[in-house]
N, C-alpha and C positions, 0 to 999 in steps of 0.2 A: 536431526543430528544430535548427536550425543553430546555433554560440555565438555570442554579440554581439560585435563585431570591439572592441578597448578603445578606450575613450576618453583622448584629453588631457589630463592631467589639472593637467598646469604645462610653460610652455615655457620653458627659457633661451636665447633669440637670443643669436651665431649656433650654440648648442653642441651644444644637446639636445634632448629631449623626454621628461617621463617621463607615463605612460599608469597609467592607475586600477587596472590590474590588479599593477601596479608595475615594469613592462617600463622600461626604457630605452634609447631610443634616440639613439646619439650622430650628429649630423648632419658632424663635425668631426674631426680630428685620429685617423681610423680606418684609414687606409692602414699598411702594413707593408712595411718592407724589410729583407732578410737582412744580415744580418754578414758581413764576407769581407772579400776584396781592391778596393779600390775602384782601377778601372785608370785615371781621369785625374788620382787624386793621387800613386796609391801607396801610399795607407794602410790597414794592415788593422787590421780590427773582428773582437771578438769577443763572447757574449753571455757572464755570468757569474750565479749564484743564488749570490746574496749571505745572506739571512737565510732557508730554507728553513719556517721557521713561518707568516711574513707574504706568502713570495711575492716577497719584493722582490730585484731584482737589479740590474745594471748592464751598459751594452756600454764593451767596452773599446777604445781607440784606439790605434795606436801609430803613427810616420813610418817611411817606407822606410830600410831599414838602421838600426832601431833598436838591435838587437842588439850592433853594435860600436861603435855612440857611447861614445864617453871623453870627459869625463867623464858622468855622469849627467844626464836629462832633467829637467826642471821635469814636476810634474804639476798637471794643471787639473783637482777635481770641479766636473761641469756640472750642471747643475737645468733641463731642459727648462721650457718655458711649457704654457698652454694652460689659465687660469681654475680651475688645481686638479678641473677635472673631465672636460679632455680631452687624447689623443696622448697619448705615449711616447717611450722611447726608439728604436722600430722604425720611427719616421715618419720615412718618406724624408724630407722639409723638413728634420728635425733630422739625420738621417743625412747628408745632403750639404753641410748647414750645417757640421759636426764637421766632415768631412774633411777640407774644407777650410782650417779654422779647425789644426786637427795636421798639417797640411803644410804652412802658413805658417810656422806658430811654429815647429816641431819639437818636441813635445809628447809626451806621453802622455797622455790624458783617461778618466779616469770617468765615465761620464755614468749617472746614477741613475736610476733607474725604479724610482717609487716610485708608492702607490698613488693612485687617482683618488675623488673622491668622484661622486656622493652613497654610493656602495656603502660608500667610507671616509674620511664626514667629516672635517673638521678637526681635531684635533691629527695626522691617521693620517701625513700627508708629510711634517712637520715631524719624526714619529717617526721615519719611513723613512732619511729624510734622514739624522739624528742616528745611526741604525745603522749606515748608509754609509758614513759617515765614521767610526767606531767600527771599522768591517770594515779600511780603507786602514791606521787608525794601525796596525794589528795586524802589518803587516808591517814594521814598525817596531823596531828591539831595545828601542827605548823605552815602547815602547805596549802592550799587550793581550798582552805577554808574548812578543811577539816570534812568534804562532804564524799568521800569515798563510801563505798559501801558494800564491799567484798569481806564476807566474814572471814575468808581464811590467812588476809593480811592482817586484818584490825584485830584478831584472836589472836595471832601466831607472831606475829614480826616482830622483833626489835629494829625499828628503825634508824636506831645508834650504828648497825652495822650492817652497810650496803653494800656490796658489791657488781659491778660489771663487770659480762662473760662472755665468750663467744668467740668462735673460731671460724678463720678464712677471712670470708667478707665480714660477719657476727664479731670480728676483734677489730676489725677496721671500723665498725659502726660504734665498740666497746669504745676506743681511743678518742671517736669523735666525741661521743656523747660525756666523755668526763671532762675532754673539751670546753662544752660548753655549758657544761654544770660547773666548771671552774669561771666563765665568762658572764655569766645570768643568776639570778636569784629568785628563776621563776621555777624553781624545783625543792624550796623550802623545807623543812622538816625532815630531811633525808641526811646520813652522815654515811657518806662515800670511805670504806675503808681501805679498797685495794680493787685491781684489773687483772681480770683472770685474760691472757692474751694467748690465744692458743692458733700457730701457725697462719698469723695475721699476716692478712692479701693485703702487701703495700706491695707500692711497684716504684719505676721511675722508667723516664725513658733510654737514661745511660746504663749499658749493663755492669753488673759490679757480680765480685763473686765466680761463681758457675754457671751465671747468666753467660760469663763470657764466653765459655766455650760452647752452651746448648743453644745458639742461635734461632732452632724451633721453636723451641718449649719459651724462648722469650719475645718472638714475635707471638705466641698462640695467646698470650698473658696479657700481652700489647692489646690484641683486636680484641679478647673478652671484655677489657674496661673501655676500649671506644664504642663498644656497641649498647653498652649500660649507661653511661657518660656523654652527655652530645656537650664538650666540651671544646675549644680550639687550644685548649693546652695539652692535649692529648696523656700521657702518664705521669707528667708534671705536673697536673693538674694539685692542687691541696689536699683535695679528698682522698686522693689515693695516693701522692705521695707527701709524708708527712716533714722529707728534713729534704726539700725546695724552698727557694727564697719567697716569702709571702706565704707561707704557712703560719697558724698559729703556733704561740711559742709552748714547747712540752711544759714551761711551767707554769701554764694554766691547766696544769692537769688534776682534777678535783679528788686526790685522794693519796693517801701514802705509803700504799704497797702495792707494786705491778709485777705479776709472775709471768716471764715471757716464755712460752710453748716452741721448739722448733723440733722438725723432724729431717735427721741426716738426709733424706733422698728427694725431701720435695725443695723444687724452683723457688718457692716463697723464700726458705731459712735464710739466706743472706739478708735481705729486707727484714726479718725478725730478730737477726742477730744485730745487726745496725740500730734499729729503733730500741734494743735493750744497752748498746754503746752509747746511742744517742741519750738517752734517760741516764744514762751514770752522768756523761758530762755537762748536763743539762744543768740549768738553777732551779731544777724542780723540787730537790731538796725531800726526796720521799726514797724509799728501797727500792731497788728492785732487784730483782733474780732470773736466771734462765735457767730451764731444763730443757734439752736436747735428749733425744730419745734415738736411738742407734739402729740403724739397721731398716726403717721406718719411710713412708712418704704420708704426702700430705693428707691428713685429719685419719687415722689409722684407726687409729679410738674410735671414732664415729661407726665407719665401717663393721670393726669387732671389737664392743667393747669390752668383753669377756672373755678376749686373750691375756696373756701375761703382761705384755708391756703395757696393754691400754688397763687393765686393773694397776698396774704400777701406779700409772698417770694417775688415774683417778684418785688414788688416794692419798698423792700431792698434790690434788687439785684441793680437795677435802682438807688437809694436815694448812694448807699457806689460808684456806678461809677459816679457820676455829682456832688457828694461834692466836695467842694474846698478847 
């Protein structure tokens, strides 16, 4: 007899499938693309194994003639999106999205790849994340003993000017991780200047907004974070929602400029719009700004970065990291 083909056993729209046998298959964020020289910016990528026990690594970005820049580049760590359980940092969308994003600004970027759940529930990215950035201070004289050894941070970086980036879930890991570089002093030598927060996956369980009226699109939002999250707070939780009682307070946020990203048609923007209200009336005591982008849904840029509005984006993504 032949074996019984598995069954479905749970779907998450639009991400996944996992099957009874415990297979999973991702519908999303699966494509791959190589590291190199990307010839219509200029910018070369490379891949790095950052924490060899967990797996985790990062691709590295640099701009053309980075080498002889005087003085030293700003660097961006980025936090890819994708609901905590799909894509990477090899997914061409985020590959060309970067490139682009480091040959506007003139950058250097980290872009983290970190682990995916369900294989590595939650806490697993927020740890990854926290290692990643543990890994950058090290090249630091100030940090982790000064023993990094990445030439294209210890050539290129100005570590006076740090930034964290990342959109979706990658803003939600942004906000945590300035968090707890506001909370810890085990990321030394690093000077946090501002959060790039682009269409950041916060949730809650009560709906606010146009959550009210799309009832679907906020129960689908609902079971994406139960399923990444084995939590008994369910959207309440801290980690995904940031202004619940027993959250950290926003004025442990390690840095003083936060650019908050939303797009008129995606489900997140009320949640992005409150967490940039929330930061005005906050005791954080640092800037912040919103840009809304019309006409749009969620991570638009990502998809085509080389339409009109998402080159708009980019080059106030670029114009709020090189002010002074």
């Amino acid at each position: 007899m032949g074996s019984l083909k598995p069954e479905v056993s749970l779907e998450v729209p639009p991400y996944l499938r996992v099957y009874n046998d415990g297979t999973i298959e991702r519908l999303a964020g699966i494509a791959v693309t190589p590291a190199g020289l990307d010839p219509r910016t200029g910018v070369t990528s490379k891949d790095i194994l950052i924490v060899p026990e967990t797996g985790v690594s990062a691709r590295l970005y640099r701009p053309p003639d980075s080498t002889t820049h005087h003085p030293k580049l700003p660097l961006v760590v980025y936090f890819h999106g994708g609901a905590f359980c799909i894509s990477s940092v090899q997914d061409p969308f985020y590959h060309n999205s970067l490139n682009a994003l480091v040959a506007q600004a003139n950058i250097i970027l980290v872009s983290v790849d970190y682990r995916n759940a369900p294989e590595h529930p939650l806490p697993a990215a927020y740890d990854d994340s926290w290692a990643a950035l543990q890994w950058v201070a090290s090249h630091t004289s100030g940090g982790g003993g000064g023993g990094g050894t990445e030439a294209w941070l210890k050539e290129s970086v100005d570590f006076e000017r740090v930034f964290l980036a990342g959109d979706s879930a990658g803003a939600n890991i942004a906000h945590h991780m300035a968090i707890y570089v506001g909370l810890s002093d085990r990321v030394n030598g690093l000077k946090f200047i501002g959060i790039i927060s682009i269409n950041p996956y916060f949730w809650g369980e009560q709906p606010i907004g146009s959550e009210v009226t799309d009832p679907v699109r906020k129960e689908m939002v609902d079971n994406w974070w139960r399923f990444v999250c084995p939590s008994d707070k369910g959207s309440n939780d801290p980690l995904i929602n940031p202004f619940v009682k027993g959250a950290p307070s926003l004025e442990n946020l390690a840095c003083s400029r936060i650019l908050v990203c939303i797009a008129e048609k995606d489900i997140l923007k009320d949640r992005g719009m409150l967490y940039y209200e929330s930061l005005m009336k906050s005791g954080w005591g640092g800037v912040a700004e919103i840009l809304e982008t019309k006409g749009e849904d969620h991570v638009f840029h990502i998809f085509d970065p080389t339409c009109e509005k998402a080159v708009d984006m980019i080059k106030c993504l670029a114009s709020f990291i090189n002010q002074k």
